[in-house]
N, C-alpha and C positions, 0 to 999 in steps of 0.2 A: 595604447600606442606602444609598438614592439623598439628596442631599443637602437636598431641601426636606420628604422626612421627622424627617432631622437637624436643620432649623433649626426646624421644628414641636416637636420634643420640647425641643430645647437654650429656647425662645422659653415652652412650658408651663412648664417648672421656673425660669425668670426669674419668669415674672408669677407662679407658687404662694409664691416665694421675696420676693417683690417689690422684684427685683433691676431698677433702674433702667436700671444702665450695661449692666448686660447685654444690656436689652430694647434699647437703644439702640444697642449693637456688633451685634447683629443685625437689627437691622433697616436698618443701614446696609449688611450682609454682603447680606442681602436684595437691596436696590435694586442693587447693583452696583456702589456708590460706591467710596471710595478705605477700604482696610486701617488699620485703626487702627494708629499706630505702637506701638512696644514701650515706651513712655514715655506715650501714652494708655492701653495695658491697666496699666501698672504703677499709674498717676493713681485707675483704676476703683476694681483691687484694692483699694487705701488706701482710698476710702470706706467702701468693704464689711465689709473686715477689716483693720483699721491693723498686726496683728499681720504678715498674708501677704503686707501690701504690704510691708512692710520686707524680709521674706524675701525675696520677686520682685525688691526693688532691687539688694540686694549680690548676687541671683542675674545679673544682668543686668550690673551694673557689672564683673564676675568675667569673665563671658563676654568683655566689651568690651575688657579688658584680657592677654587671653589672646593670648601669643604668635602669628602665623600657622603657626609653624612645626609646631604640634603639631596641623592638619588634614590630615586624612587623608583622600584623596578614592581612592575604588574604583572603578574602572571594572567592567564586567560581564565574566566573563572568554568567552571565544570558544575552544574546546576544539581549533576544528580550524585557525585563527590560533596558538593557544600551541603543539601537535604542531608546527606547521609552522616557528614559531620556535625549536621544540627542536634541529629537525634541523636547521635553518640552523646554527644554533650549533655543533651536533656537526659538518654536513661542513666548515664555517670551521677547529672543529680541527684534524679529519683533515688537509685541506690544507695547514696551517700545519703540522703536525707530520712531513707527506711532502717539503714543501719543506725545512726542517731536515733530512732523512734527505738529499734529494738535495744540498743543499748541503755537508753533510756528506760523502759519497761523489764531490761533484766536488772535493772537495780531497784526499780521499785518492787519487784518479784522478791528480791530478797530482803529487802527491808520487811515486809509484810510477813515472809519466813520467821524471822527475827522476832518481829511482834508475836506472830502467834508460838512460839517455843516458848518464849518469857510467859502469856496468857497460858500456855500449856503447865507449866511450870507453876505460875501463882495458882491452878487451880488443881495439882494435883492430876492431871490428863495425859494421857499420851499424847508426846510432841508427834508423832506419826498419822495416827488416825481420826484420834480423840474418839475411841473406842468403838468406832462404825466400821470398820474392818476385822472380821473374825481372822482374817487370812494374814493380818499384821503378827511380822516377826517378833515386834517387843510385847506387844498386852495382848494379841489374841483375838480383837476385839471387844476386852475389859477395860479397856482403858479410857472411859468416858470420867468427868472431873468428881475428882472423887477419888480415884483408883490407888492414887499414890498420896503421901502424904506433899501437902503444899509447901512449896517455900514461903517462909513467914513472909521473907521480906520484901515478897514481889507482889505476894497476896494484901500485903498493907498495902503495899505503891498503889497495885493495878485494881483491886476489889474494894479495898477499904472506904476510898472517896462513895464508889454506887452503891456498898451496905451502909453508909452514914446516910447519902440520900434518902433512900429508901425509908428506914429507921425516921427520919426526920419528917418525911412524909405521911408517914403513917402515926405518926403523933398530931398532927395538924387535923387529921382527920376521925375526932373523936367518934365513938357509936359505930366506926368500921369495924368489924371481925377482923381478929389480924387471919392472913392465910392462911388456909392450909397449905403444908408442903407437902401433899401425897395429893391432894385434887391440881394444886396449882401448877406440878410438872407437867412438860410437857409430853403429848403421848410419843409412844418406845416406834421409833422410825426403824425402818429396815435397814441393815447394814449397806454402806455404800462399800464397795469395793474396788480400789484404786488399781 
């Protein structure tokens, strides 16, 4: 229904009704003039009906003193904006949660570093290669355990417990041949080169 059918019919049931303010809100609706405020329709109602003007006041005074905080404005949603924002969201996780993984695994990387310099160290080796790199800058690839003299006091810490083992073991088990150490090595591996 186009609007000067609306203000045809709304402008019959004024004059049938012989509603003044009404004929007068609309026909100012009419001309294009200025909107009645909410305090002249409130003024109308009260001529008309003193009962629904009162109602239309405390309905309006209600509204005027309503917090802003309980509007709620909706925007139109956009289906392939929200997908798109879904998946921003999920790879923001993914990455945050791969960065965690690798942060994670670069400190175990260097813990492990750590371990093996100190094992390099108790056993006399190159912290570099552990003498599988001819091409290593410190030993040449001489630097298998052995190479250098050990730190006592790493080689107590880190060896001493598995040569006690060992030693204790091999006591338990009388009528054994103790090892030999030229068959029990293990065989001469090709140099890994890093």
């Amino acid at each position: 229904m186009d609007a000067a059918a609306l203000f045809d019919m709304l402008s019959a049931q004024a004059t049938t009704q012989d509603n003044a303010p009404a004929m007068d809100m609309l026909a100012r609706l009419r001309a294009g003039g200025p909107q009645p405020t909410t305090e002249e329709l409130i003024g109308q109602i009260q001529q008309t009906n003193p009962m629904l003007g009162l109602l239309a006041q405390q309905m309006a005074q209600r509204v005027a003193t309503r917090p802003p905080g309980n509007v709620i404005d909706v925007e139109p949603s956009d289906p392939e904006a929200d997908a798109a924002a879904e998946a921003a969201a999920r790879a923001a996780a993914e990455a945050a949660a791969l960065r965690q993984r690798a942060e994670q695994l670069a400190g175990e990387l260097e813990w492990l570093r750590e371990r093996l310099d100190l094992l390099a160290d108790a056993l006399g080796a190159c912290g570099l290669c552990w003498g599988e790199d001819t091409q290593c800058r410190a030993c040449h690839g001489r630097g298998c355990p052995g190479y250098a003299l050990p730190d006592q006091a790493l080689f107590d810490e880190l060896v001493g417990p598995a040569v006690r083992m060992l030693r204790a073991n091999q006591a338990r088990a009388p009528g054994r041949a103790p090892p030999n150490p030229v068959a029990a090595s293990a065989p001469a591996r090709a140099p890994h080169v890093t």
